[in-house]
ROSE-633036 format. One record per residue (C-alpha): residue number from 1; residue in one letter; x, y, z. Coordinates in steps of 0.1 Angstrom, whole numbers. Layout:
<rec NUM a <X Y Z>>
...
This chain:
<rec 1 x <-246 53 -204>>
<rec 2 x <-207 48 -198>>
<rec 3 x <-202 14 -176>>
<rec 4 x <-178 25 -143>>
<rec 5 x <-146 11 -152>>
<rec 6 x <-126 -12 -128>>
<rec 7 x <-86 -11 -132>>
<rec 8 x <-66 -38 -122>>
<rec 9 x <-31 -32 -121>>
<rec 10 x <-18 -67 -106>>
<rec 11 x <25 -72 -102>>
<rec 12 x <35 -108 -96>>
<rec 13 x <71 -105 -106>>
<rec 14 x <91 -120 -69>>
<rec 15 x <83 -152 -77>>
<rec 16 x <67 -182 -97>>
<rec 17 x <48 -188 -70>>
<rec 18 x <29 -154 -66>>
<rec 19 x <25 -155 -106>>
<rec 20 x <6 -186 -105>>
<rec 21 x <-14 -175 -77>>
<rec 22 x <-20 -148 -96>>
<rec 23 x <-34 -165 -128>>
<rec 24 x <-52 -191 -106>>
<rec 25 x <-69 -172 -82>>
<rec 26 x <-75 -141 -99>>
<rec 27 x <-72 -140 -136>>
<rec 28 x <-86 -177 -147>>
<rec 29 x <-117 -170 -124>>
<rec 30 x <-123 -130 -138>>
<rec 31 x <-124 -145 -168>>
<rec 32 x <-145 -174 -163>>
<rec 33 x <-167 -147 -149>>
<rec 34 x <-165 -123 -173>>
<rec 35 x <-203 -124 -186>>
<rec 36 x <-215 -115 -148>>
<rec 37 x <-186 -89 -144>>
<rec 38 x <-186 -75 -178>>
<rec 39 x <-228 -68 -173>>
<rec 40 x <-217 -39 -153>>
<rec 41 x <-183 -27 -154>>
<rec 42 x <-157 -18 -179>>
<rec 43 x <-125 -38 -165>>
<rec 44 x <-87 -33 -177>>
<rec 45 x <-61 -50 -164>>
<rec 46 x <-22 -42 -166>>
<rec 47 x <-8 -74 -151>>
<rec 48 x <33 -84 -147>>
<rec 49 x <42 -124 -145>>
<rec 50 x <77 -137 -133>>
<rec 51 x <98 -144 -162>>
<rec 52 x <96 -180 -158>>
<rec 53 x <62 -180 -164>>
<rec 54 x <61 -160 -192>>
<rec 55 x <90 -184 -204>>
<rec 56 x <65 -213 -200>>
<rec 57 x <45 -195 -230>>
<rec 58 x <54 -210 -263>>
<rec 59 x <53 -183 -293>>
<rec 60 x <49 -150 -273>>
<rec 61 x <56 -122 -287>>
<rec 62 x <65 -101 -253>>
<rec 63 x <92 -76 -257>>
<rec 64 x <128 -85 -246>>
<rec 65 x <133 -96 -209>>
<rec 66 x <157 -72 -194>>
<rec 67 x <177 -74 -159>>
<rec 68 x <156 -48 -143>>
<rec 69 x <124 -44 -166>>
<rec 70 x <97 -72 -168>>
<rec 71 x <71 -68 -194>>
<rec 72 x <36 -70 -189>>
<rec 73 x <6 -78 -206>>
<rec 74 x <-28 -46 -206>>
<rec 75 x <-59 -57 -217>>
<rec 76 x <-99 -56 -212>>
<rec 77 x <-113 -85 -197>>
<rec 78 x <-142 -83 -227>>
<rec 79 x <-118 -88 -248>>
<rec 80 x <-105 -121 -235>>
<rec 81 x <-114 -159 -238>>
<rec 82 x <-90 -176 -218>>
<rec 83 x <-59 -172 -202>>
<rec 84 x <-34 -188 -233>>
<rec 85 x <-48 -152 -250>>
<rec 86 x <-28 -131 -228>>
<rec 87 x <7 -147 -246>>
<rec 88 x <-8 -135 -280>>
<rec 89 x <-11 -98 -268>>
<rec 90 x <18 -74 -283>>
<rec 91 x <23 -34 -275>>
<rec 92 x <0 -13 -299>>
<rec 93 x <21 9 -321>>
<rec 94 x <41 37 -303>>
<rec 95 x <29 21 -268>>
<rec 96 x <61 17 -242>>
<rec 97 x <58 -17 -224>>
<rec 98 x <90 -20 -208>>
<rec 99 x <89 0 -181>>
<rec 100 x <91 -14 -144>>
<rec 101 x <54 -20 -133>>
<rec 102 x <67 2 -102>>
<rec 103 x <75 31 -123>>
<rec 104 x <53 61 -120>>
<rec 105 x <51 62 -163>>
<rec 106 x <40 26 -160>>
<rec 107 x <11 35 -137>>
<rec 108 x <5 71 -153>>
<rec 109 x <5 53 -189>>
<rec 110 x <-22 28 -175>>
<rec 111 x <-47 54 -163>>
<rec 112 x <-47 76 -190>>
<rec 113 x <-52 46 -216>>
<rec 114 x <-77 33 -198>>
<rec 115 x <-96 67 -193>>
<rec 116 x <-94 69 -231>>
<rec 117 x <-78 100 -236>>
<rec 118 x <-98 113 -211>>
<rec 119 x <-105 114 -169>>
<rec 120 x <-114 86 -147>>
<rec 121 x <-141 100 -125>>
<rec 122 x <-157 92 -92>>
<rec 123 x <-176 59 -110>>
<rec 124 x <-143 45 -114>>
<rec 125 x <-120 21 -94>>
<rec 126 x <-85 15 -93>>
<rec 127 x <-74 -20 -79>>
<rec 128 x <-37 -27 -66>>
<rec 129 x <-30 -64 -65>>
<rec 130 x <8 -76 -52>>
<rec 131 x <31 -76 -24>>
<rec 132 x <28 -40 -4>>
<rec 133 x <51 -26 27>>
<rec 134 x <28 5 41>>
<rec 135 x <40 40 37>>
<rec 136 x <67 22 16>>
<rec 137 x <49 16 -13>>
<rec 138 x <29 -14 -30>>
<rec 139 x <37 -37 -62>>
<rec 140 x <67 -41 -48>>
<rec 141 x <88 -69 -56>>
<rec 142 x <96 -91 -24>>
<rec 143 x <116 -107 -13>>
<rec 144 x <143 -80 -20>>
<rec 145 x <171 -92 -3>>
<rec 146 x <201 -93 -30>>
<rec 147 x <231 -117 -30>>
<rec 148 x <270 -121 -49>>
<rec 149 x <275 -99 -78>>
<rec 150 x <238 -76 -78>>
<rec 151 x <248 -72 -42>>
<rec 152 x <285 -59 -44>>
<rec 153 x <278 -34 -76>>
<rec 154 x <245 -22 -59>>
<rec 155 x <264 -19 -27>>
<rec 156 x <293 -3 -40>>
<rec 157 x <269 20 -61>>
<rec 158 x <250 31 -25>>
<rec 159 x <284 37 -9>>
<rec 160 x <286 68 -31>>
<rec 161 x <254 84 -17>>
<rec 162 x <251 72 22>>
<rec 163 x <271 65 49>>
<rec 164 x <259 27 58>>
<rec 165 x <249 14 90>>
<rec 166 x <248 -22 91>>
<rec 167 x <245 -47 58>>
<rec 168 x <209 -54 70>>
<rec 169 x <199 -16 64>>
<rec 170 x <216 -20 29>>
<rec 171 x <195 -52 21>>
<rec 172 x <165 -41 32>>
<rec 173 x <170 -4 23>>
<rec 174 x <190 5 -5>>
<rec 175 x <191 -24 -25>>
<rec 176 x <154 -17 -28>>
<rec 177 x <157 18 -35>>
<rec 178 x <180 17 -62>>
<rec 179 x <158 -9 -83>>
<rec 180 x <130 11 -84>>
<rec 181 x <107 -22 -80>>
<rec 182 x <78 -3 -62>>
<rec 183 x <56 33 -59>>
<rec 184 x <57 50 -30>>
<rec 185 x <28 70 -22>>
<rec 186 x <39 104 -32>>
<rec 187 x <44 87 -66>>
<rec 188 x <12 71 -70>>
<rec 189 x <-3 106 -61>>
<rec 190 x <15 120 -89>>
<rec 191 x <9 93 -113>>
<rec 192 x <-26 101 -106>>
<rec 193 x <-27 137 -117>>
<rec 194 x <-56 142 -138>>
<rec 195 x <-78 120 -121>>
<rec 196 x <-97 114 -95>>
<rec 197 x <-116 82 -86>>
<rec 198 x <-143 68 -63>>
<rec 199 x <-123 39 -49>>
<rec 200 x <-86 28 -46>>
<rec 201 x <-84 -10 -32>>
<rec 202 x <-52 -26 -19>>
<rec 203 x <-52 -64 -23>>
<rec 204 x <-17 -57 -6>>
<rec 205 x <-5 -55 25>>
<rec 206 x <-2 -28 52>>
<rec 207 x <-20 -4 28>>
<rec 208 x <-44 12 51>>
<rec 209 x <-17 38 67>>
<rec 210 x <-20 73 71>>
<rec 211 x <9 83 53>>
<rec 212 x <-6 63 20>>
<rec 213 x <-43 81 21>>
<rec 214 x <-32 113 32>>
<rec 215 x <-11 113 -2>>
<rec 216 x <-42 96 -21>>
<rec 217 x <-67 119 -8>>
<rec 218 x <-67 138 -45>>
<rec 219 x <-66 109 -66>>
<rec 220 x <-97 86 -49>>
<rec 221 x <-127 92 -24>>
<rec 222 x <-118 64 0>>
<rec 223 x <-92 36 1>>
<rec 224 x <-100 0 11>>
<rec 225 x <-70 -16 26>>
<rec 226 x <-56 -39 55>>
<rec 227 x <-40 -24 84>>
<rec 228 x <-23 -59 84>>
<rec 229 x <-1 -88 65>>
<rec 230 x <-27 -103 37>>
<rec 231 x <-28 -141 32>>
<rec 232 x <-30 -147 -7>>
<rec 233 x <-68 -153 -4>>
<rec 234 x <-75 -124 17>>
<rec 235 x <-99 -112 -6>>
<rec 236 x <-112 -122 -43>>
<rec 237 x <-117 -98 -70>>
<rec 238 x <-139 -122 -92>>
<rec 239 x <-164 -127 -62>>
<rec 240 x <-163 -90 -51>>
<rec 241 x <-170 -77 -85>>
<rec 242 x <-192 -102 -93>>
<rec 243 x <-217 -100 -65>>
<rec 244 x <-210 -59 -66>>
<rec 245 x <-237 -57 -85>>
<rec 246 x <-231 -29 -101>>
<rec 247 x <-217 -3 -67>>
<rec 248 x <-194 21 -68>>
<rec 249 x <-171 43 -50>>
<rec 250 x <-180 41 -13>>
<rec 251 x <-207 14 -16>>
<rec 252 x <-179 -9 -36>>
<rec 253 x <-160 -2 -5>>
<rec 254 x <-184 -17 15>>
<rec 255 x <-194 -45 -5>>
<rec 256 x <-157 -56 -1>>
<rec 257 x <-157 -52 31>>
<rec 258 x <-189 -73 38>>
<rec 259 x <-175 -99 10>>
<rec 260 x <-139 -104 35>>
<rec 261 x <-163 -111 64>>
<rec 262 x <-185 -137 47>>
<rec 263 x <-156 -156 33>>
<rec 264 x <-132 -154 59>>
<rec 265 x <-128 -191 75>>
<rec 266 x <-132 -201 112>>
<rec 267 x <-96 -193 128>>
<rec 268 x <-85 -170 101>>
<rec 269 x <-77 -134 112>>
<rec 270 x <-83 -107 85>>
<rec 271 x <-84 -72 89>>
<rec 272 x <-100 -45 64>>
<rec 273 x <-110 -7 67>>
<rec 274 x <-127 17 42>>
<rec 275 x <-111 51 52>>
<rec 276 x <-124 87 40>>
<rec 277 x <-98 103 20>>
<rec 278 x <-107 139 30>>
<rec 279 x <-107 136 63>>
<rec 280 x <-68 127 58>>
<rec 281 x <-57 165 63>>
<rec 282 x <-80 168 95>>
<rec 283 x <-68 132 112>>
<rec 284 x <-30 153 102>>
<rec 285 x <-40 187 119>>
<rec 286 x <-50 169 149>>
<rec 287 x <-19 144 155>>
<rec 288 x <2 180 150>>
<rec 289 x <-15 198 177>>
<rec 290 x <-4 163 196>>
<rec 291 x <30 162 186>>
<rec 292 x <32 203 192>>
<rec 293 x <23 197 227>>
<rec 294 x <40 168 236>>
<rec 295 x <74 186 222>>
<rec 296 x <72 210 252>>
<rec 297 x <75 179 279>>
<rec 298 x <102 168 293>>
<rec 299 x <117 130 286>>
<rec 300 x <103 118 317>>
<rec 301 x <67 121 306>>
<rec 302 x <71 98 278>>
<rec 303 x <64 67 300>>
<rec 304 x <23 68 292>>
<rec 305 x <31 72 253>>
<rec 306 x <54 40 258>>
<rec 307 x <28 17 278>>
<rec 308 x <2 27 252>>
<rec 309 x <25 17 223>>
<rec 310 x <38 -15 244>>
<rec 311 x <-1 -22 248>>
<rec 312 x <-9 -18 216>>
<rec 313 x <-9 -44 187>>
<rec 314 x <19 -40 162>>
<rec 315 x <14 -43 129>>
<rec 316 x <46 -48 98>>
<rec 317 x <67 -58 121>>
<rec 318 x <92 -74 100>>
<rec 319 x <102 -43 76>>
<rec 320 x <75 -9 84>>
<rec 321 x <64 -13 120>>
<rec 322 x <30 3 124>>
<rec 323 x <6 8 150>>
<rec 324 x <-31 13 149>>
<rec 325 x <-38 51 155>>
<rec 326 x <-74 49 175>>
<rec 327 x <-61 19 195>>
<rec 328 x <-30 38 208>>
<rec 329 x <-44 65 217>>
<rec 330 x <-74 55 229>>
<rec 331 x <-48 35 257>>
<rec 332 x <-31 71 259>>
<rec 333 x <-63 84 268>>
<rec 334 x <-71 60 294>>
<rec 335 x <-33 62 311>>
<rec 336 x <-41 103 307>>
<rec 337 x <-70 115 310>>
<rec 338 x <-65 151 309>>
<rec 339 x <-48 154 275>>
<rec 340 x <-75 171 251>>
<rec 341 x <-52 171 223>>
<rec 342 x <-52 126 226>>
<rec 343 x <-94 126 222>>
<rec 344 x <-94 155 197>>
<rec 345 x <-68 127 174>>
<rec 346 x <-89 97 190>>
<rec 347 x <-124 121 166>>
<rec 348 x <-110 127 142>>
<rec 349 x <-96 92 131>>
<rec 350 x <-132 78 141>>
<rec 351 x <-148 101 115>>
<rec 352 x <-121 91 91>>
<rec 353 x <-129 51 86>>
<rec 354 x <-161 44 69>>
<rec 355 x <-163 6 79>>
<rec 356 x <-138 -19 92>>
<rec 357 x <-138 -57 95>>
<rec 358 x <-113 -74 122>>
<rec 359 x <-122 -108 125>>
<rec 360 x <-103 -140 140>>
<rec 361 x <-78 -145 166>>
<rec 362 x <-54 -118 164>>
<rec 363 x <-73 -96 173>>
<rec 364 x <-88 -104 203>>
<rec 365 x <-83 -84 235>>
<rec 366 x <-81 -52 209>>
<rec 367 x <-114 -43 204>>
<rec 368 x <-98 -7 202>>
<rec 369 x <-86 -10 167>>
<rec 370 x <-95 20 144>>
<rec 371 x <-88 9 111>>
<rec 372 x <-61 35 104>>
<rec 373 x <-24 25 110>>
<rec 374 x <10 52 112>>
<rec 375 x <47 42 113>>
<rec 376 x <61 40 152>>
<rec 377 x <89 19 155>>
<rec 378 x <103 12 194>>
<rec 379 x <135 28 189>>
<rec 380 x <157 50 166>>
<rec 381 x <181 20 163>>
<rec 382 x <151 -2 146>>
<rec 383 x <139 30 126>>
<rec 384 x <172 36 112>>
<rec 385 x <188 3 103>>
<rec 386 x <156 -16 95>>
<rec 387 x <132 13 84>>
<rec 388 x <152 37 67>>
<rec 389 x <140 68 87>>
<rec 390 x <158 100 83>>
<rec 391 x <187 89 57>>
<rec 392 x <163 72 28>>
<rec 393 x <124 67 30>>
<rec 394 x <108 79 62>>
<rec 395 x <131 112 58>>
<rec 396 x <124 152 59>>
<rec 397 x <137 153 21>>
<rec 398 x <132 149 -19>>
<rec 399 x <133 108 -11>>
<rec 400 x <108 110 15>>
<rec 401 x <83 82 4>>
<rec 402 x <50 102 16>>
<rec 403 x <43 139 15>>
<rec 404 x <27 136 51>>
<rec 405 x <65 129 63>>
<rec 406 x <72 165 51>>
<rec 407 x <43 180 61>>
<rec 408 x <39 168 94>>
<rec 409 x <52 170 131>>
<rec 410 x <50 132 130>>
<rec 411 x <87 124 127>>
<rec 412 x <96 153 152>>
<rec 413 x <75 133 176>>
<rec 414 x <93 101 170>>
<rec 415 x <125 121 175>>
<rec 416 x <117 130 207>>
<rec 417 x <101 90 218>>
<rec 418 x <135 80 207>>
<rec 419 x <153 106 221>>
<rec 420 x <175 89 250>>
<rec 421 x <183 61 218>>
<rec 422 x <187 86 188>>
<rec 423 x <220 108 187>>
<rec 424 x <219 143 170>>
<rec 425 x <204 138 135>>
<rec 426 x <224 156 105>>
């Protein structure tokens, strides 16, 4: 009987730093445990390094280093000794290695391979490992900010398509954009057409967001993810897989879960939820009869939706501000009591998250928190020059980076919370 294959698709390209982390903490020890892994899962792994470490690699034969492309290495872990292996490991005949680890193809490529020219199926588990931003995207390359000549051509090259607001939207914005250095979630759901797995996990950060499940609730069963910022050993894959025993699907999602909990040390604050992908579309119907309603009110009854949010624990702060759904309504709730349409959300996202872990002291005095995060910036200002919304990623168009910013009367609310600060939209 087939083994359920794990797939580890692990970016480490913004840095030396996060590429020797990444062969430290993660590679050196899967393989060390590759006996005890191996006993019950198949595991591939597609893994990009920063070009200074591959550099450090005498005789490799990796294709040509590129401006914008990094190569990267795709293996099984049974067929690997050590980590000096990896340099040895050329492209097998007809095989394209140079595209951008945040490509859709890259991704798409990576599945299908390791499906064998079939389907991965509900046994099987996809595992994202790199820097992630939310409803942004993960395996992104951070930190993105550009400088001298990549910033005046990029810039000059964005002028063409957008009007700019400030230099800080371009740097954090459309520099990013244009170097196609991470997969929004409406790209990983197509890069997953053709399958459908038990388990997605994000060893990245921000991951567990509406707008990223509601656009993976076709390609996996449930998504483990933090709501939060990650430290580098938030969680290990070696340990988890190795005292897995053998789980799958939702029960591999658990075992994470309970794995984050036992290793997470005194004073540490980590925060993990395993969140049902098919209850996506139901936790959407209900924040739309929300939003539906609350677009009939008057400006002067926003002041409980803005204690609530003010109350509420912020997460992403520093480029995708989200909030916690169940927390912030659940406040909504107790500042108004009379509004059905708050406790029908406040069900539906509590049938939606499997198990959650939030442990350490960030967050105490929020005992509230769901598991289950959704962009809401404070003002139109932040959402436009910081977050991109309406002109580039959180926008009602082709570039949108989620379906469920199409599909929903999400962004029409945040129109009308921002109304006194957000001029006419065009």
């Amino acid at each position: 009987m087939p083994k359920p294959r794990i797939l580890i698709y692990a970016k480490a390209t913004a840095d030396p730093t996060t590429s020797g982390w990444l062969c430290r903490e993660v590679l050196t020890p899967l393989i060390a445990q590759r006996a005890a892994v191996g006993a019950k899962y198949d595991v591939y792994c597609q893994v990009a390094f920063h070009k200074r470490t591959i550099r450090r690699w005498e005789n490799n034969n990796f294709p040509p280093i590129g401006e914008t492309h990094t190569p990267f290495v795709r293996f099984s872990l049974a067929n690997i000794t050590d980590l000096s292996a990896l340099s040895e490991l050329t492209p097998p005949p007809g095989e394209n290695w140079s595209n951008e680890m945040g490509s859709v193809t890259a991704l798409a490529e990576f599945l299908s391979v390791s499906a064998k020219g079939g389907e991965l199926g509900k046994d099987d588990t996809v595992v994202f490992w790199g820097h992630g931003g939310g409803w942004r995207g993960a395996v992104m390359n951070m930190p993105f900010r550009l400088r001298g000549e990549e910033f005046t051509f990029l810039r000059a090259e964005a002028s063409k398509r957008i009007s700019l607001w400030t230099e800080s939207h371009f740097l954090e914005i459309i520099a990013h954009r244009l170097d196609d250095s991470h997969i929004q979630p409406r790209e990983m759901r197509k890069a997953f057409t053709g399958h459908k797995v038990g388990l997605i996990a994000f060893n990245s950060c921000l991951m567990a967001n509406l707008e990223v499940c509601y656009d993976l609730r076709d390609a996996a069963d449930a998504v483990v993810a933090s709501i939060d910022y990650l430290d580098e050993d938030e969680w290990s894959i070696p340990d988890w897989l190795a005292s897995a025993a053998g789980k799958v699907s939702v029960e591999l999602g658990k075992a994470l879960i309970e794995n984050v909990k036992s290793a997470t040390p005194y004073g540490i604050s980590r925060a993990i939820s395993l969140i049902d992908t098919s209850k996506m579309k139901s936790v959407k119907l209900a924040l739309d009869d929300f939003c539906r309603h609350v677009l009939l009110q008057s400006p002067s009854e926003r002041v409980h939706r803005t204690k609530a949010r003010k109350d509420a624990l912020l997460f992403g702060k520093t480029y995708a501000t989200t909030v916690d759904i169940h927390e912030y309504f659940l406040r909504l709730s107790i500042l108004d009591k009379n509004e059905s349409f708050v406790r029908y959300v406040l069900a539906q996202v509590q049938a939606s998250v499997i198990k959650k872990a939030c442990v350490g002291p960030s967050y105490v005095g929020h005992p509230e928190i769901g598991g289950l995060t959704i962009f809401f910036p404070d003002s139109c200002t932040a959402a436009r020059e910081t977050y991109g919304y309406n002109r580039m990623l959180y926008h009602k168009d082709a570039d949108s980076a989620s379906t469920f910013i199409e599909e929903s009367l999400w962004r029409n609310f945040l129109e009308w919370y921002w109304q006194d600060t957000c001029p006419a939209i065009t």
